[in-house]
mmCIF file of the N, C-alpha and C atoms, coordinates in Angstrom:
data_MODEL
# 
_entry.id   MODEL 
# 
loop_
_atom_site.group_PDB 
_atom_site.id 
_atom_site.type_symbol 
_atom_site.label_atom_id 
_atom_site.label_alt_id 
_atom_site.label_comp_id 
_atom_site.label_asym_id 
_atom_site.label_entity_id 
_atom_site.label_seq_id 
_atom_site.pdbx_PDB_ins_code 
_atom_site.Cartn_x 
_atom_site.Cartn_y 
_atom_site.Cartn_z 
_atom_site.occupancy 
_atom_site.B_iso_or_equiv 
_atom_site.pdbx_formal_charge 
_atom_site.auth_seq_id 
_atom_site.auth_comp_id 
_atom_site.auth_asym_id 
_atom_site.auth_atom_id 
_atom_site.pdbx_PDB_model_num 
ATOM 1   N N  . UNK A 1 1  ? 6.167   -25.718 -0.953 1.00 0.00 ? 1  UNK A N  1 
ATOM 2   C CA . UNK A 1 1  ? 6.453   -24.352 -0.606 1.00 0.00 ? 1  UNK A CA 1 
ATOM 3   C C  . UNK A 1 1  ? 7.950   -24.234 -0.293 1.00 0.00 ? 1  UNK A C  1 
ATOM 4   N N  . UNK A 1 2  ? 8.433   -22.917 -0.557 1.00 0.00 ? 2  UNK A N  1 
ATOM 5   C CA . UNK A 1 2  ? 10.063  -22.819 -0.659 1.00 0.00 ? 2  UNK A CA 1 
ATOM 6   C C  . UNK A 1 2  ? 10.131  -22.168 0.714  1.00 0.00 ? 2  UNK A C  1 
ATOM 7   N N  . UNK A 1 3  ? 11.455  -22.882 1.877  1.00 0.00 ? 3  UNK A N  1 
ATOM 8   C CA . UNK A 1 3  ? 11.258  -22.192 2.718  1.00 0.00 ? 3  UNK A CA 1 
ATOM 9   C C  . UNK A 1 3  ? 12.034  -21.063 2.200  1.00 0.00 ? 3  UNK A C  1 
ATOM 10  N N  . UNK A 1 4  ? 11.569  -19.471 3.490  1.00 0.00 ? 4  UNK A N  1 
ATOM 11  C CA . UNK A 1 4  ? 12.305  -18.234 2.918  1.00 0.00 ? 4  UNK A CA 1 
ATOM 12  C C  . UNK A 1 4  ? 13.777  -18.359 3.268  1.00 0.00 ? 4  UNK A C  1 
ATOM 13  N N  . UNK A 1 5  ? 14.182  -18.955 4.520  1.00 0.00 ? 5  UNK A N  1 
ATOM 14  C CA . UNK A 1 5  ? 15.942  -18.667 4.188  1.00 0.00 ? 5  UNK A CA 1 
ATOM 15  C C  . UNK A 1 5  ? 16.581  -19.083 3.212  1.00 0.00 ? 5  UNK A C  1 
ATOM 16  N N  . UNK A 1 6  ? 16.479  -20.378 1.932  1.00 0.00 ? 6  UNK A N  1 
ATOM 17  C CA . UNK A 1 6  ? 16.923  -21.298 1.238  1.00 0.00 ? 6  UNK A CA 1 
ATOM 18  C C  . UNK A 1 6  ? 16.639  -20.061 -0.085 1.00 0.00 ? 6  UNK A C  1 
ATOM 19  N N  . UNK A 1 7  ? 15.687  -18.837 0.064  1.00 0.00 ? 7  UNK A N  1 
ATOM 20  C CA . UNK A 1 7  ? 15.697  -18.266 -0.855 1.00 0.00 ? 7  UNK A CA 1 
ATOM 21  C C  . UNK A 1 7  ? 17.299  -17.008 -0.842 1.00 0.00 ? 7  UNK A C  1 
ATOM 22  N N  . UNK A 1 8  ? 17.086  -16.996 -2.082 1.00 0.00 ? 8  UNK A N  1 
ATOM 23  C CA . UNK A 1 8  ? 18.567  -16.163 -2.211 1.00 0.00 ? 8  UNK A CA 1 
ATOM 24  C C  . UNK A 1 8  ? 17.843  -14.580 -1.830 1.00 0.00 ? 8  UNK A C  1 
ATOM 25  N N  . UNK A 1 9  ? 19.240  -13.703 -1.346 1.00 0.00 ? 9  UNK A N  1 
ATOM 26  C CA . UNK A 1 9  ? 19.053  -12.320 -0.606 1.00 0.00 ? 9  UNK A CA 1 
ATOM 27  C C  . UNK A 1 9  ? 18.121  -11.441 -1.771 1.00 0.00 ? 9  UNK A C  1 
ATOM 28  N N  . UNK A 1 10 ? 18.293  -11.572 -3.027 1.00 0.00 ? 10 UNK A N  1 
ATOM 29  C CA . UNK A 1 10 ? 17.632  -10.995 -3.994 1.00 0.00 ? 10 UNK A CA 1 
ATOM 30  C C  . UNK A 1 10 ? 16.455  -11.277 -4.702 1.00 0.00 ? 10 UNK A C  1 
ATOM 31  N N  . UNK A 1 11 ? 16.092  -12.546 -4.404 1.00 0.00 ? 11 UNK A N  1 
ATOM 32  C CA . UNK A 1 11 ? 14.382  -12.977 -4.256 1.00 0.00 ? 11 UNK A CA 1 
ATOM 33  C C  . UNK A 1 11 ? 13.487  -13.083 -3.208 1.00 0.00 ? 11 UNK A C  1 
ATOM 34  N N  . UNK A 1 12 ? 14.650  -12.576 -1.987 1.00 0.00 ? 12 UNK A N  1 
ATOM 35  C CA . UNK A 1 12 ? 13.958  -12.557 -0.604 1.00 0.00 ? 12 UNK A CA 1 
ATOM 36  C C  . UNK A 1 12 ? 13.116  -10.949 -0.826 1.00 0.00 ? 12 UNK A C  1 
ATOM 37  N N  . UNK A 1 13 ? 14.459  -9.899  -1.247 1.00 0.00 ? 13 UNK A N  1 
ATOM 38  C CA . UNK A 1 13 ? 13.976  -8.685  -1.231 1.00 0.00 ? 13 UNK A CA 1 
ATOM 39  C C  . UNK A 1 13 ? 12.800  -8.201  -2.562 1.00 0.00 ? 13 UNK A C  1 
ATOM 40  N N  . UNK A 1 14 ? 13.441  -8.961  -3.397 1.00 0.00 ? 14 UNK A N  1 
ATOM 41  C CA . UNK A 1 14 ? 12.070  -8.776  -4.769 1.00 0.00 ? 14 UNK A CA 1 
ATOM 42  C C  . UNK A 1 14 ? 10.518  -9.540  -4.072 1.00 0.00 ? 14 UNK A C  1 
ATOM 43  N N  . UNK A 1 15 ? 10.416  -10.681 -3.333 1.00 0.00 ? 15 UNK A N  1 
ATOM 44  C CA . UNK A 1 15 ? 9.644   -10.805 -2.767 1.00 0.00 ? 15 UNK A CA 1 
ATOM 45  C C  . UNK A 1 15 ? 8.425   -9.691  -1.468 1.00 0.00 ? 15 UNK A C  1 
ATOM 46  N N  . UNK A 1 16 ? 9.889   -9.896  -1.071 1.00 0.00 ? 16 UNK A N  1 
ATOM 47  C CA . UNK A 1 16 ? 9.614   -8.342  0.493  1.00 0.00 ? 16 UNK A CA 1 
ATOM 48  C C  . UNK A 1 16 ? 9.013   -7.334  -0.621 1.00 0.00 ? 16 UNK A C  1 
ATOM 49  N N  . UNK A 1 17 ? 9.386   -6.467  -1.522 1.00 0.00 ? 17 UNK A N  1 
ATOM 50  C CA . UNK A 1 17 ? 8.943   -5.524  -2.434 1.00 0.00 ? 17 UNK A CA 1 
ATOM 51  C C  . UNK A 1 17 ? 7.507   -5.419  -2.853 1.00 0.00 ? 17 UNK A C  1 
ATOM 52  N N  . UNK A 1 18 ? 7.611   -7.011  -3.305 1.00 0.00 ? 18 UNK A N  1 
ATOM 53  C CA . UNK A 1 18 ? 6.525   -6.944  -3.736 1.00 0.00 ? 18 UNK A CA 1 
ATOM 54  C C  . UNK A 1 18 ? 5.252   -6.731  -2.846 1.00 0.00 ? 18 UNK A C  1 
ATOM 55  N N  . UNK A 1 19 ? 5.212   -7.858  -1.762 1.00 0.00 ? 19 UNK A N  1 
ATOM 56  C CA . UNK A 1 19 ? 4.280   -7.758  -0.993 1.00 0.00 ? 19 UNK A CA 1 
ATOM 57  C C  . UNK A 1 19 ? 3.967   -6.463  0.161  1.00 0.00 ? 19 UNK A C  1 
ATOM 58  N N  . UNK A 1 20 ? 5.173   -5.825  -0.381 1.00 0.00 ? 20 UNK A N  1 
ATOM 59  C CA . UNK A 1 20 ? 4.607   -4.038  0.514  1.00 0.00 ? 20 UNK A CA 1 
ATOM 60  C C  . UNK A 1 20 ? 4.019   -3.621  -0.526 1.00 0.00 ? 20 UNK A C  1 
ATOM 61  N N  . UNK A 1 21 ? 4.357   -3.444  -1.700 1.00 0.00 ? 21 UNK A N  1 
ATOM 62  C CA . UNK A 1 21 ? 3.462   -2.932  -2.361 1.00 0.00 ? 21 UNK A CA 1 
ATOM 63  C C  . UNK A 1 21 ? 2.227   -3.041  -2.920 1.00 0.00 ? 21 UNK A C  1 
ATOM 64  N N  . UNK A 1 22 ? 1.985   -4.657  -2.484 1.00 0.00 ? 22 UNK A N  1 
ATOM 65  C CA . UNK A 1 22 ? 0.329   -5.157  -2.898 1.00 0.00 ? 22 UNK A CA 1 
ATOM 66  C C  . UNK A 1 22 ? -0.157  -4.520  -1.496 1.00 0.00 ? 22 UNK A C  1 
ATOM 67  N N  . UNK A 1 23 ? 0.834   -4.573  -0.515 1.00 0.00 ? 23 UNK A N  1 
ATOM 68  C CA . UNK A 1 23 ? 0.012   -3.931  0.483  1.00 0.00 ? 23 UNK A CA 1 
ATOM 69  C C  . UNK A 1 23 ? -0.768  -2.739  0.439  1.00 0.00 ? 23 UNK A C  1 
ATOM 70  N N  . UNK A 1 24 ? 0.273   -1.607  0.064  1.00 0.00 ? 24 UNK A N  1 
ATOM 71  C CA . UNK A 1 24 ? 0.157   -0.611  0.210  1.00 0.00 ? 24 UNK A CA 1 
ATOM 72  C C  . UNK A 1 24 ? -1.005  -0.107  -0.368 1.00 0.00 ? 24 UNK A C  1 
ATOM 73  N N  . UNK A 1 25 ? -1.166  -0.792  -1.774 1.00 0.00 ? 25 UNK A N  1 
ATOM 74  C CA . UNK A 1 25 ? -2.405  -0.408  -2.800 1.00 0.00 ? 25 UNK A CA 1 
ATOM 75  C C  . UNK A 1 25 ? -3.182  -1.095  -2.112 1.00 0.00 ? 25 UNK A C  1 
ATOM 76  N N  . UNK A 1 26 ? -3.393  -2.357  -1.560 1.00 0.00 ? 26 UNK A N  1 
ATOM 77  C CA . UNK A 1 26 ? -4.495  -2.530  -0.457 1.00 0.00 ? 26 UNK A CA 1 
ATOM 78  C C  . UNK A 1 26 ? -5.117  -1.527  0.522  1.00 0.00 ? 26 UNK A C  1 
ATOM 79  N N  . UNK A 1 27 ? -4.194  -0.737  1.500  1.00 0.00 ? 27 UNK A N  1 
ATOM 80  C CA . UNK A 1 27 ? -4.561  0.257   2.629  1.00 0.00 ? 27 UNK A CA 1 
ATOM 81  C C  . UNK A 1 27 ? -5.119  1.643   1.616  1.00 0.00 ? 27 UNK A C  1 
ATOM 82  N N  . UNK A 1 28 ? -4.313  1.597   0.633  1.00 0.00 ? 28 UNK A N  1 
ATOM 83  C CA . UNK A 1 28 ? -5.179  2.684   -0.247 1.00 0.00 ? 28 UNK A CA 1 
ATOM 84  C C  . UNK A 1 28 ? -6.099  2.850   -0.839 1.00 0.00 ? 28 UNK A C  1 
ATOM 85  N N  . UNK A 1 29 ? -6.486  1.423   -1.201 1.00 0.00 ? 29 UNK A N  1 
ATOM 86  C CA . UNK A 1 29 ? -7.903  0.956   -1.821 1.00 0.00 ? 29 UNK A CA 1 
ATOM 87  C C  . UNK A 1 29 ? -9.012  1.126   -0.789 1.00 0.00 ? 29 UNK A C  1 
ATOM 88  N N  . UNK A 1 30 ? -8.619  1.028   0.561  1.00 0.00 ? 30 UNK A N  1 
ATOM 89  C CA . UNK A 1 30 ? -9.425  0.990   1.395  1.00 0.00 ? 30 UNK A CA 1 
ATOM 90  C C  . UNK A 1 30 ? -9.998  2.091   1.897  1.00 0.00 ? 30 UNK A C  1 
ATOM 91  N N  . UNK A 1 31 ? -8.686  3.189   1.587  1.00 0.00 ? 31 UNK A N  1 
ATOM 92  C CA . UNK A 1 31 ? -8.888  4.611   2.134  1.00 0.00 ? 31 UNK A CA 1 
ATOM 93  C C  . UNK A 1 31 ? -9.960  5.482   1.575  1.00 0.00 ? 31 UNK A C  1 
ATOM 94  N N  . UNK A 1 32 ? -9.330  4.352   0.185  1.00 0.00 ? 32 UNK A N  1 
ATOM 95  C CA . UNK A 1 32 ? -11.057 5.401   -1.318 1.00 0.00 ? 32 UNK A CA 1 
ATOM 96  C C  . UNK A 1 32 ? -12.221 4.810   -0.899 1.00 0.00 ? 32 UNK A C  1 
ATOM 97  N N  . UNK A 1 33 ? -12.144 4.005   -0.456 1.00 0.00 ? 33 UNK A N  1 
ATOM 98  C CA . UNK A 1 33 ? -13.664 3.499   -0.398 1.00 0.00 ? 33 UNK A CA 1 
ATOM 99  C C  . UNK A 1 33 ? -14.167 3.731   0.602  1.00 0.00 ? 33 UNK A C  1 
ATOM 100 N N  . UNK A 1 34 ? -13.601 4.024   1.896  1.00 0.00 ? 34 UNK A N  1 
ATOM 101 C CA . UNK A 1 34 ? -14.712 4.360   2.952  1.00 0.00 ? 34 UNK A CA 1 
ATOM 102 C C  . UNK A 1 34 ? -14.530 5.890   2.857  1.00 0.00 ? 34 UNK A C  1 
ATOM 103 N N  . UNK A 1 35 ? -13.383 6.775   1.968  1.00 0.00 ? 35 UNK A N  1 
ATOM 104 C CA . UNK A 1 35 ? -13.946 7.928   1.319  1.00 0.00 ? 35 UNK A CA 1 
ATOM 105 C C  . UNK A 1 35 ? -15.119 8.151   1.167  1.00 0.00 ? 35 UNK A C  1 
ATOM 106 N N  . UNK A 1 36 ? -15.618 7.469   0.104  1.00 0.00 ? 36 UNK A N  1 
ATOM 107 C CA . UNK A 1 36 ? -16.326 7.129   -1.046 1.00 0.00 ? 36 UNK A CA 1 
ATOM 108 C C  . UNK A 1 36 ? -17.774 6.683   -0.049 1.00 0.00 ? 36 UNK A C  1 
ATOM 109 N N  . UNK A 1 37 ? -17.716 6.186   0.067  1.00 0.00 ? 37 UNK A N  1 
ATOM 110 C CA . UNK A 1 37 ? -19.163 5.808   1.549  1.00 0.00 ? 37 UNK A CA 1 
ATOM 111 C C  . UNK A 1 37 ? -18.755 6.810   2.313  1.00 0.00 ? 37 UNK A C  1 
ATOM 112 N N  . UNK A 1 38 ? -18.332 7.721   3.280  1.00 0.00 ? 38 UNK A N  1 
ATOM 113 C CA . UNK A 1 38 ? -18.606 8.545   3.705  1.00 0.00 ? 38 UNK A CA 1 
ATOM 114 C C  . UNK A 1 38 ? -19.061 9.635   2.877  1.00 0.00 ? 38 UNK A C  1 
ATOM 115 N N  . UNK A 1 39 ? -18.859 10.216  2.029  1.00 0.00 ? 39 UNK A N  1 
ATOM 116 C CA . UNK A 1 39 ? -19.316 11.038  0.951  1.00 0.00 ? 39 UNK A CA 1 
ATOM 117 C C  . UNK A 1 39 ? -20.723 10.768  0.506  1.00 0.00 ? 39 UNK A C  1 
ATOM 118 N N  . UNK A 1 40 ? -20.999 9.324   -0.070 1.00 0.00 ? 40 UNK A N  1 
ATOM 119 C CA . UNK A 1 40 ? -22.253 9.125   -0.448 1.00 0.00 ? 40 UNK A CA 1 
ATOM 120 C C  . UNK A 1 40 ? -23.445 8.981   1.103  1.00 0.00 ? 40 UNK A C  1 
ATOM 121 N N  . UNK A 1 41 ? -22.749 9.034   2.014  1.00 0.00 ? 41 UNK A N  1 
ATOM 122 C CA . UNK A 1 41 ? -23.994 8.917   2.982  1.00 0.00 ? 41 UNK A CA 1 
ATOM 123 C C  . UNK A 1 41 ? -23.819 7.335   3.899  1.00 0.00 ? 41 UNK A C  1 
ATOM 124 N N  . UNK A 1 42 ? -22.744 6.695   3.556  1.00 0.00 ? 42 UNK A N  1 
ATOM 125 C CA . UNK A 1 42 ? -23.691 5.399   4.228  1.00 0.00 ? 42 UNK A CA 1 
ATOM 126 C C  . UNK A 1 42 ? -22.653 5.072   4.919  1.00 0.00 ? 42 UNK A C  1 
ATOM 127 N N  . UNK A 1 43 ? -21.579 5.905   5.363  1.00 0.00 ? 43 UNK A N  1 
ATOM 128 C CA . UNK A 1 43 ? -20.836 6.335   6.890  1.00 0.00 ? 43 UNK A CA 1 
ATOM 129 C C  . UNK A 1 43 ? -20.887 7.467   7.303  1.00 0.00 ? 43 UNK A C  1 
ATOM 130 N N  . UNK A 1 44 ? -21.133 7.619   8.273  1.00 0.00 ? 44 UNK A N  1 
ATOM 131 C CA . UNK A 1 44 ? -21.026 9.336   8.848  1.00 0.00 ? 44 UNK A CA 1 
ATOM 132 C C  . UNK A 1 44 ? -19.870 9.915   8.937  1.00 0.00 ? 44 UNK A C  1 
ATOM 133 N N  . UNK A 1 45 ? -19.960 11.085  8.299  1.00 0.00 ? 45 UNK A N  1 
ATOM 134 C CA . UNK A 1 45 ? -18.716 11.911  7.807  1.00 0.00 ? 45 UNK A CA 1 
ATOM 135 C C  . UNK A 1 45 ? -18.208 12.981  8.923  1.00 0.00 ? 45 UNK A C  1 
ATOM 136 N N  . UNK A 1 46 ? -17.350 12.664  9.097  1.00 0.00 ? 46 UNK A N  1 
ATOM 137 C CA . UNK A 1 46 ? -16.792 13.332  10.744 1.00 0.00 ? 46 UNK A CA 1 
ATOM 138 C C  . UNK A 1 46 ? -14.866 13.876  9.945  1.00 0.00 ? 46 UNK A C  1 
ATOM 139 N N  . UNK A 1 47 ? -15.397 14.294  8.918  1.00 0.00 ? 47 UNK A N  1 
ATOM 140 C CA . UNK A 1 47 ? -14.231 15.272  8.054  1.00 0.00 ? 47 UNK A CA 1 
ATOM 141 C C  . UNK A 1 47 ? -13.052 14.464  7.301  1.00 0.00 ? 47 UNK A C  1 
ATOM 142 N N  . UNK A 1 48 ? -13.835 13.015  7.416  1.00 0.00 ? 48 UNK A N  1 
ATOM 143 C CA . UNK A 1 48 ? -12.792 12.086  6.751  1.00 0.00 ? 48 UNK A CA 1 
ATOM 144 C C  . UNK A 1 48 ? -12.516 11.731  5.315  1.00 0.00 ? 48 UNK A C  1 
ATOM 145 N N  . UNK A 1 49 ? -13.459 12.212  4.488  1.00 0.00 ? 49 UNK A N  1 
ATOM 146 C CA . UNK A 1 49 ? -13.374 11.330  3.386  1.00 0.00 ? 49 UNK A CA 1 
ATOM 147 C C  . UNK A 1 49 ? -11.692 12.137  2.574  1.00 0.00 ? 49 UNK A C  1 
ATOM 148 N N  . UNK A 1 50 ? -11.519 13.837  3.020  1.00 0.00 ? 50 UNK A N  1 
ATOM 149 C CA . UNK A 1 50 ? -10.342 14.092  2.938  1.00 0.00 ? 50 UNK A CA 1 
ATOM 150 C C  . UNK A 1 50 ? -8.973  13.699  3.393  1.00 0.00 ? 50 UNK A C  1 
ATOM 151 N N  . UNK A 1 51 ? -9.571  13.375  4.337  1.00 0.00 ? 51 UNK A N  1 
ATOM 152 C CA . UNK A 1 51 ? -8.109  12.421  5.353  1.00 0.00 ? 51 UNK A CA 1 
ATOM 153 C C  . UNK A 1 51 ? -8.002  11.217  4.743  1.00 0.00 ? 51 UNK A C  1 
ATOM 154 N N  . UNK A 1 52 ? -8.994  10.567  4.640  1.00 0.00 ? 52 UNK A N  1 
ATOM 155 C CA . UNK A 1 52 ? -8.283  9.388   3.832  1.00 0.00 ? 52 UNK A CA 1 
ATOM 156 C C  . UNK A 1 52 ? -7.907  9.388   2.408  1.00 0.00 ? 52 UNK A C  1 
ATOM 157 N N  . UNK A 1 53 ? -8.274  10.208  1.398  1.00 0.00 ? 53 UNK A N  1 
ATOM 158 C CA . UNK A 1 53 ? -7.645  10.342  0.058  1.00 0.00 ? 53 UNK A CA 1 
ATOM 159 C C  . UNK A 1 53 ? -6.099  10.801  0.218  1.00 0.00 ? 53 UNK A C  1 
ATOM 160 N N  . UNK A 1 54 ? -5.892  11.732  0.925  1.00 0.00 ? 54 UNK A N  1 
ATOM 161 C CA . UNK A 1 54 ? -4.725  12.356  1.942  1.00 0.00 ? 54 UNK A CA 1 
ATOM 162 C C  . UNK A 1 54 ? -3.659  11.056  1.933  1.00 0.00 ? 54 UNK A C  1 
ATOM 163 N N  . UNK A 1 55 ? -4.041  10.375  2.911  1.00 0.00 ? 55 UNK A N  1 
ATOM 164 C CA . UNK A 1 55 ? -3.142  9.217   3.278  1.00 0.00 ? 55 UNK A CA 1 
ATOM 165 C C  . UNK A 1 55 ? -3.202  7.782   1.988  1.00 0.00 ? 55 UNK A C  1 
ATOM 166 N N  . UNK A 1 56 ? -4.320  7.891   1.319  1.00 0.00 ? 56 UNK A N  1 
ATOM 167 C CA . UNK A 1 56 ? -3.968  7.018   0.131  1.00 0.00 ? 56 UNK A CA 1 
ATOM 168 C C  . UNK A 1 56 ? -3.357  7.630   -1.019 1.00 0.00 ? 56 UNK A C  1 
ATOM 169 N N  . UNK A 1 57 ? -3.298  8.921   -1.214 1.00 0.00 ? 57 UNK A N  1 
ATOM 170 C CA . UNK A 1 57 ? -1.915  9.206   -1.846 1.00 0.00 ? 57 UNK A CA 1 
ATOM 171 C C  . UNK A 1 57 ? -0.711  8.913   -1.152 1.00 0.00 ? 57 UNK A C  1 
ATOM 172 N N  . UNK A 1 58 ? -0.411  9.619   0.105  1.00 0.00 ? 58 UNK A N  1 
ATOM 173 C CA . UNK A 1 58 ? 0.959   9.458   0.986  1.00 0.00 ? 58 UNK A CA 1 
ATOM 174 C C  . UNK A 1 58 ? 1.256   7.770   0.955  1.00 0.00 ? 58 UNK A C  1 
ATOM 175 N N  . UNK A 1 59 ? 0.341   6.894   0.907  1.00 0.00 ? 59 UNK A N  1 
ATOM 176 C CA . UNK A 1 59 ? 0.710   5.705   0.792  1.00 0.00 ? 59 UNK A CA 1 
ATOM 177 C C  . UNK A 1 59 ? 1.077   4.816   -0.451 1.00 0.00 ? 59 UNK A C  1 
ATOM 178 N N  . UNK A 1 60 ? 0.655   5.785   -1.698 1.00 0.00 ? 60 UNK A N  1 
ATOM 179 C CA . UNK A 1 60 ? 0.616   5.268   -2.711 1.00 0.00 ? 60 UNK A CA 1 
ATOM 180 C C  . UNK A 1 60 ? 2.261   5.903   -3.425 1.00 0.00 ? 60 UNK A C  1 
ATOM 181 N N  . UNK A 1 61 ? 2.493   7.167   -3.054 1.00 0.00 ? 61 UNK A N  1 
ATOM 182 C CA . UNK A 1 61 ? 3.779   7.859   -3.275 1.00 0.00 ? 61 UNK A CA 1 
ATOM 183 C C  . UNK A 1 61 ? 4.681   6.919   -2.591 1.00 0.00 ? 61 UNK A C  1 
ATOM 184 N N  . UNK A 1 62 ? 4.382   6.983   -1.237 1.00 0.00 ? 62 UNK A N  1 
ATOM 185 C CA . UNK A 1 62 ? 5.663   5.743   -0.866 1.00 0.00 ? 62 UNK A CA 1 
ATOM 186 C C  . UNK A 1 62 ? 6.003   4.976   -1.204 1.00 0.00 ? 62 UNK A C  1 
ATOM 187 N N  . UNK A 1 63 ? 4.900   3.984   -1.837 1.00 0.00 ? 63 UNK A N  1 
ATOM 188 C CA . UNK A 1 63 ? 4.703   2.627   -2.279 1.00 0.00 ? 63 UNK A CA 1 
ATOM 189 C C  . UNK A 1 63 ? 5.825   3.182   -3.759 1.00 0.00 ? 63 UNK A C  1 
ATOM 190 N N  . UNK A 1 64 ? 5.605   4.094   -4.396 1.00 0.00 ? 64 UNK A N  1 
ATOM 191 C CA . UNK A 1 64 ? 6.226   4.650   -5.987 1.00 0.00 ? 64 UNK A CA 1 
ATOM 192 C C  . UNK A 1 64 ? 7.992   4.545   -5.464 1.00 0.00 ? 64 UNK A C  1 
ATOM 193 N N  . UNK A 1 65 ? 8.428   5.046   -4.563 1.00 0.00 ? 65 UNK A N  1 
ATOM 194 C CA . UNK A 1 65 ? 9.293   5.286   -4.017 1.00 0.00 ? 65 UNK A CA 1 
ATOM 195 C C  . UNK A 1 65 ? 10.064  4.101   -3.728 1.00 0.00 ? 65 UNK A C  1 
ATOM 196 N N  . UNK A 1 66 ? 9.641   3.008   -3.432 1.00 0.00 ? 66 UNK A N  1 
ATOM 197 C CA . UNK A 1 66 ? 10.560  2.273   -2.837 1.00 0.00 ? 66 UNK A CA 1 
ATOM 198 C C  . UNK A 1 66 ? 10.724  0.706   -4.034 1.00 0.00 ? 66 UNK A C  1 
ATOM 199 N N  . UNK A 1 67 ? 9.777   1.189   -5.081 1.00 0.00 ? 67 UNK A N  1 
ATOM 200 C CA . UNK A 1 67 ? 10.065  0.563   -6.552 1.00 0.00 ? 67 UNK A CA 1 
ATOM 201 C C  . UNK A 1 67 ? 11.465  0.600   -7.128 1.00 0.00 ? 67 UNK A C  1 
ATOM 202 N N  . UNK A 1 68 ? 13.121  0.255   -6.549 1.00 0.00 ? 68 UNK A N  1 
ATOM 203 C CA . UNK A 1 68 ? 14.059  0.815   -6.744 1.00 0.00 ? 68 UNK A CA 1 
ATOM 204 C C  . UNK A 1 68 ? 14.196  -1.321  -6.761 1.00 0.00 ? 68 UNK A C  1 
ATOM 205 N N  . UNK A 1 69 ? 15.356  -1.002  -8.071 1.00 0.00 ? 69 UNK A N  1 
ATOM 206 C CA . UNK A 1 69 ? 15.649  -2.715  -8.151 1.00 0.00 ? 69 UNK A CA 1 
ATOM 207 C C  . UNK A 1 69 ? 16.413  -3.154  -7.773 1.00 0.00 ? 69 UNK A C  1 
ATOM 208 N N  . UNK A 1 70 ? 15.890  -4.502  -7.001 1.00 0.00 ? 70 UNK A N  1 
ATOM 209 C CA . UNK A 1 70 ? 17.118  -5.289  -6.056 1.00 0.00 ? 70 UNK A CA 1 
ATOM 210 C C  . UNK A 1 70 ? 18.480  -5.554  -6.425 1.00 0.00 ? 70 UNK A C  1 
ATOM 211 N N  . UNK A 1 71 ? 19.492  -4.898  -5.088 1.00 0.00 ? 71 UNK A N  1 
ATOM 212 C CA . UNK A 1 71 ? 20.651  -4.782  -5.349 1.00 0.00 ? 71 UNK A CA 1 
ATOM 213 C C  . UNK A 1 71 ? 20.967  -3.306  -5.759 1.00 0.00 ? 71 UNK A C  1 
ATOM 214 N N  . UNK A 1 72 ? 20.002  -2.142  -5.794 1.00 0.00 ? 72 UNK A N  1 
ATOM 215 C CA . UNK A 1 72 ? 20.485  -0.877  -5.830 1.00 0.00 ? 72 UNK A CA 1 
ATOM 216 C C  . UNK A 1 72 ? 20.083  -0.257  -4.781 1.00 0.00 ? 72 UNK A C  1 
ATOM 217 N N  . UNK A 1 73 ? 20.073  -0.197  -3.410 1.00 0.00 ? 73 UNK A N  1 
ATOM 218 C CA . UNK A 1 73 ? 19.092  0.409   -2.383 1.00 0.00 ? 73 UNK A CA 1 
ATOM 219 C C  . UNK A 1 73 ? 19.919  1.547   -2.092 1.00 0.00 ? 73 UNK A C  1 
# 
């Protein structure tokens, strides 16, 4: 394993990039799906399944947003 300081500033940040953005589609993946079960019945729907499509766009736009290539920020 490579330690991270020995990595250079521009595979640190293509790294950093990346892993917000697997994030991000992670927290958004998550948002559809307990959508998605609250809707079908097998969470109780207390006005969420809109709130979370809501915030898995807002998270998924951000995530679009910060796709800018290392060394142009």
């Amino acid at each position: 394993m490579v330690e991270w300081n020995t990595l250079s500033e521009c595979a640190q940040l293509a790294l950093a990039r990346e892993a917000l953005s697997r994030a991000s589609e992670a927290i958004a993946g998550q948002a559809e799906v307990l959508a998605d079960e609250m809707e079908s019945g097998g969470l109780p729907d207390r006005g969420g399944p809109g709130a979370l499509r809501l915030l898995a766009a807002v998270v998924r736009a951000n995530g679009e947003r910060i796709q800018v290539p290392a060394g142009h920020a």
